[in-house]
MARKEVO-946534 format. One record per residue: residue in one letter; residue number from 1; x, y, z of N, C-alpha, C, O in turn. Coordinates in steps of 0.05 Angstrom, whole numbers, plus 5000, padded with zeros to 4 digits. Layout:
("A",NUM,(X,Y,Z),(X,Y,Z),(X,Y,Z),(X,Y,Z))
...
% end
This chain:
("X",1,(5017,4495,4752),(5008,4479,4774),(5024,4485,4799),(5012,4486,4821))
("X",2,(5056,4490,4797),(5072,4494,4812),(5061,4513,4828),(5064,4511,4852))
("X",3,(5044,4540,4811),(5040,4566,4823),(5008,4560,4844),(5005,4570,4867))
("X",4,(4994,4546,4833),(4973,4541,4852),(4982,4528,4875),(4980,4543,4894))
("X",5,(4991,4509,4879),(5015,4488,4899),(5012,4509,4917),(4996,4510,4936))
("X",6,(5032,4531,4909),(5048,4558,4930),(5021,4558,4941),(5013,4542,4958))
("X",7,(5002,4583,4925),(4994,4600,4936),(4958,4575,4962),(4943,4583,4980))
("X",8,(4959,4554,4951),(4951,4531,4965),(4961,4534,5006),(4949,4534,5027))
("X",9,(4991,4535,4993),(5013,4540,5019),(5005,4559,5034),(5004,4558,5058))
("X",10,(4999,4581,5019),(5008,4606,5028),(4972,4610,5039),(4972,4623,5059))
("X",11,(4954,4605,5033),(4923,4600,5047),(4929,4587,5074),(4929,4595,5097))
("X",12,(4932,4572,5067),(4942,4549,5090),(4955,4564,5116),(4948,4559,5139))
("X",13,(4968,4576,5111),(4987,4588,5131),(4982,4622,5132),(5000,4636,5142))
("X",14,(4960,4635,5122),(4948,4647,5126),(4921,4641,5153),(4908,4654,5169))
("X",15,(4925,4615,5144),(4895,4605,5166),(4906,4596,5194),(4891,4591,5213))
("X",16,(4938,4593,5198),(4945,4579,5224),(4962,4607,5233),(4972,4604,5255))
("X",17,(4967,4631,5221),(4992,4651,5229),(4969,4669,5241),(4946,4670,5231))
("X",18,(4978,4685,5265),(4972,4709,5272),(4973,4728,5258),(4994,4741,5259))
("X",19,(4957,4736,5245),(4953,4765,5216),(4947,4788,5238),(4930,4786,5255))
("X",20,(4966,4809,5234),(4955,4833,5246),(4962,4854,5231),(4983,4858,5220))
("X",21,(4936,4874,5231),(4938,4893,5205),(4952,4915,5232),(4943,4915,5255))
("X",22,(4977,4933,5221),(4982,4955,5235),(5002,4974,5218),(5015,4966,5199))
("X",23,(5003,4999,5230),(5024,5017,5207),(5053,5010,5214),(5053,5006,5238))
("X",24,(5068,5008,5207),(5091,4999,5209),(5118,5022,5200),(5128,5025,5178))
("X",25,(5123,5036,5223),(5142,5059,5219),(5169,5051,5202),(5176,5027,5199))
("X",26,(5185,5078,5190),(5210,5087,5179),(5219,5064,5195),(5207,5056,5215))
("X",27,(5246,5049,5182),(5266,5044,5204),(5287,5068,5198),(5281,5088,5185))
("X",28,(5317,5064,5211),(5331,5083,5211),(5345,5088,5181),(5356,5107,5172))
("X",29,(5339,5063,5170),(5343,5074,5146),(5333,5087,5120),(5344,5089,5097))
("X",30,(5306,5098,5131),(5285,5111,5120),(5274,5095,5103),(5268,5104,5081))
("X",31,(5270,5066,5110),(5258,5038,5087),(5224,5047,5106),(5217,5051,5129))
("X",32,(5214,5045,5084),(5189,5042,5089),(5173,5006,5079),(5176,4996,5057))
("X",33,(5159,4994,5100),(5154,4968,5107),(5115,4963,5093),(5095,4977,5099))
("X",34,(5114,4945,5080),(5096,4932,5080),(5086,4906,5097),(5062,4901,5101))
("X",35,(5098,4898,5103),(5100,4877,5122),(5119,4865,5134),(5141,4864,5122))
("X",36,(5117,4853,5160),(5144,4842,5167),(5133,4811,5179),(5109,4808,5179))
("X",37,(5145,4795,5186),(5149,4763,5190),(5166,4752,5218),(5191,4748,5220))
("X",38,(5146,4750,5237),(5160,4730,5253),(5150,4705,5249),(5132,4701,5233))
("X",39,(5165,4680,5270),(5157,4656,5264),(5129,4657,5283),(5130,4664,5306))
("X",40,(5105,4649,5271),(5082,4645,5272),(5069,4680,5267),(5047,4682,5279))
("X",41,(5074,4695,5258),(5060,4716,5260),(5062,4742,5239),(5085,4751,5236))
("X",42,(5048,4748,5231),(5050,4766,5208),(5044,4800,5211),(5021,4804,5217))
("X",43,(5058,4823,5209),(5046,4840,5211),(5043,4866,5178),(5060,4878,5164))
("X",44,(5011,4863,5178),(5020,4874,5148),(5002,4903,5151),(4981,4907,5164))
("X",45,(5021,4924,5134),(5015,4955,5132),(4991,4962,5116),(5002,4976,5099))
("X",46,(4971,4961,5111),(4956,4973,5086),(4965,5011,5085),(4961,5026,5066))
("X",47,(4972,5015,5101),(4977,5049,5101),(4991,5057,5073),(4982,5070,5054))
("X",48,(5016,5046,5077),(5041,5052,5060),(5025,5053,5026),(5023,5071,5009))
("X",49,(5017,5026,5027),(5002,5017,4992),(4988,5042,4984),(4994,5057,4965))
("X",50,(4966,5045,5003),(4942,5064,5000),(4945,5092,4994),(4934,5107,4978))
("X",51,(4970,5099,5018),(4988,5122,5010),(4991,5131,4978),(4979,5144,4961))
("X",52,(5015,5112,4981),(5027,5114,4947),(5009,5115,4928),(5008,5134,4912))
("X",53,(4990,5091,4925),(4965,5093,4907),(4950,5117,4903),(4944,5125,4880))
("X",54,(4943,5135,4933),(4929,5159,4934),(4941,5172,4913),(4933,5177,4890))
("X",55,(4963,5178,4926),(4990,5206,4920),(4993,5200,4885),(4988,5217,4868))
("X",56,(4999,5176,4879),(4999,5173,4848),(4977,5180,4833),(4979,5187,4809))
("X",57,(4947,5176,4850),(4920,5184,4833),(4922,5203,4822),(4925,5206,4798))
("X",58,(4922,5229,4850),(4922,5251,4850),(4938,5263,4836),(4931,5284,4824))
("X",59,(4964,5252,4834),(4982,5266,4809),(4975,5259,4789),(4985,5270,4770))
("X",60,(4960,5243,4786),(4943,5241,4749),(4921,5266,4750),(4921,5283,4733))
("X",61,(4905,5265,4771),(4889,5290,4771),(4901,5312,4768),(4897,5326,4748))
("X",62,(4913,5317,4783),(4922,5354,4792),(4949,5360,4764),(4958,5382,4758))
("X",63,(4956,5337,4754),(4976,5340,4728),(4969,5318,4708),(4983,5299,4702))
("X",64,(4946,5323,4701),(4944,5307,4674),(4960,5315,4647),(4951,5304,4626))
("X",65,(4977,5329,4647),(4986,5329,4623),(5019,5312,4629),(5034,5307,4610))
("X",66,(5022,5307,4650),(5041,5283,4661),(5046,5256,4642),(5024,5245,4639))
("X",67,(5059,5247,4633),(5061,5222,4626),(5069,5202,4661),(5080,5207,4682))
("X",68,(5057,5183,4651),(5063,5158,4678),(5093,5156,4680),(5093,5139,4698))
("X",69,(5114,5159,4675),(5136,5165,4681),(5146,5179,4696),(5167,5173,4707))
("X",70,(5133,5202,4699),(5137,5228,4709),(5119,5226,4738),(5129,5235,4759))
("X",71,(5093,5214,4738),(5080,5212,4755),(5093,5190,4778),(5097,5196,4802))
("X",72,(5097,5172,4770),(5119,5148,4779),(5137,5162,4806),(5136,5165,4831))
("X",73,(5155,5168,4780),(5178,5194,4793),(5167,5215,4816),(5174,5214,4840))
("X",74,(5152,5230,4809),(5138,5249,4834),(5125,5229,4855),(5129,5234,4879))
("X",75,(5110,5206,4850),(5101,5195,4867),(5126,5184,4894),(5123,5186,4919))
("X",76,(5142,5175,4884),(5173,5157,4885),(5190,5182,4912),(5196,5176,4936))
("X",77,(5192,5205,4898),(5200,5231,4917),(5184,5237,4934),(5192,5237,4958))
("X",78,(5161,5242,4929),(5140,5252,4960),(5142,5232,4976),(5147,5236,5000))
("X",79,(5138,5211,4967),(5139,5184,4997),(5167,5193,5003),(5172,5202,5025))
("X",80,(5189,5192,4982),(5210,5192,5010),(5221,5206,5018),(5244,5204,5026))
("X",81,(5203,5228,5018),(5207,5261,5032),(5181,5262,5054),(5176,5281,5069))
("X",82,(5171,5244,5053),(5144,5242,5073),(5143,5236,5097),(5136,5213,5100))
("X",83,(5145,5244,5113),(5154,5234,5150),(5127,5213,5157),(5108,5215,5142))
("X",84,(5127,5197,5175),(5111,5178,5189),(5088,5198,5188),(5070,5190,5173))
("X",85,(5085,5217,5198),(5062,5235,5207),(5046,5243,5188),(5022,5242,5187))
("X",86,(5064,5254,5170),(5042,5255,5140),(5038,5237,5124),(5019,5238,5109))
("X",87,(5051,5221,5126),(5033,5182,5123),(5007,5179,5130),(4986,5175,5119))
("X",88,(5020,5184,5164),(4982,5179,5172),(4969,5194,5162),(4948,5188,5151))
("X",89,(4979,5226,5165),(4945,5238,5157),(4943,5238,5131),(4921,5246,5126))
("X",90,(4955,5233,5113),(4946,5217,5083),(4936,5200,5091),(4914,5210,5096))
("X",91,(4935,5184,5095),(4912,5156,5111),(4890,5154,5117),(4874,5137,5111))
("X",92,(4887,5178,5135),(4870,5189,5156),(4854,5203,5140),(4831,5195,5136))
("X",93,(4861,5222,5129),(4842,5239,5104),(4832,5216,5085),(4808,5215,5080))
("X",94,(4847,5200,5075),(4832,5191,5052),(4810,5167,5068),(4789,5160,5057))
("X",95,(4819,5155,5098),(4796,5136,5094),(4765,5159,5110),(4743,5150,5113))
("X",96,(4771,5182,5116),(4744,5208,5115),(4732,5202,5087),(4710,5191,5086))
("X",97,(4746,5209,5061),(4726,5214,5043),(4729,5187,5029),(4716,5187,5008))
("X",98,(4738,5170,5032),(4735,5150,5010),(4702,5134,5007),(4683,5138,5022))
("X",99,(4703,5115,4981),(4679,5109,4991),(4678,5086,4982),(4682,5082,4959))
("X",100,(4671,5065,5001),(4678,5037,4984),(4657,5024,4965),(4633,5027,4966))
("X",101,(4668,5010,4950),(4652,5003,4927),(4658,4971,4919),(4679,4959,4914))
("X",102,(4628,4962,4919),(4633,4931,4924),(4636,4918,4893),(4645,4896,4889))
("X",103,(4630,4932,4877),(4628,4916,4851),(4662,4922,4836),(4675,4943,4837))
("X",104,(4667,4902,4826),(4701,4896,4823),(4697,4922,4799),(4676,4929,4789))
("X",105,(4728,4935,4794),(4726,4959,4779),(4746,4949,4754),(4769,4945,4761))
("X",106,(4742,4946,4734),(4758,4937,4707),(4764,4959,4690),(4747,4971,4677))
("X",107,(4795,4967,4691),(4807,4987,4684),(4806,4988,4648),(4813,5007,4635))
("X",108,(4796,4964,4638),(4792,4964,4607),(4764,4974,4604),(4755,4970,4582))
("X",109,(4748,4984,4620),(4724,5004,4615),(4725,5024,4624),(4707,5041,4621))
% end
C-alpha cells in the first residue's frame, strides 16, 4: 500500500512540475545523467537509456555467442569511452530506422 501512496505522489507531482524532455551532457566528471531536479522542474534524458539499450541489443546481435555478462561489460565500456557526439548520433541513427510498435512486447514469448 505504502508503494502505491508513493507512486500516487509521484503522479501528482508529475502533473504540477515542469517536465522537459532534453539530452543532458557529460559533466566534468564524465557522469552521464538521466535526469536532473530543480525545485518545480524536471529535466529528463531519454537519449542516454536508448543509447545503452541500443548498444547492448546489438551486442547480442553482432556477438551472440556472448554470455549477458560479457555483453553487460562491453556495453558498460563503450558508453564510457563514448563522447556526447556519438551519443547523439547513436540517437539520431536509431530514431531514422526504428519503428514503433504499439502492442506491449512480452519477453516470455
Amino acid at each position: 500500500m505504502a508503494q502505491q501512496s508513493l507512486l500516487l505522489e509521484l503522479m501528482t507531482a508529475l502533473g504540477r512540475v515542469k517536465a522537459i524532455e532534453a539530452y543532458i551532457k557529460k559533466d566534468e566528471a564524465d557522469a552521464r545523467y538521466y535526469g536532473l531536479q530543480q525545485p518545480g522542474i524536471i529535466w529528463v534524458n531519454p537519449v542516454t537509456p536508448i543509447v545503452e539499450a541500443t548498444i547492448h541489443e546489438l551486442l547480442h546481435e553482432v556477438r551472440p555467442q556472448w554470455p549477458e555478462s560479457v555483453v553487460v561489460a562491453h556495453t558498460t565500456r563503450l558508453l564510457h569511452r563514448m563522447t556526447d557526439a556519438d551519443i547523439q548520433a547513436v540517437y539520431r541513427l536509431f530514431q531514422e530506422v526504428k519503428v514503433v510498435q504499439a502492442r506491449t512486447v512480452d519477453p516470455g514469448n
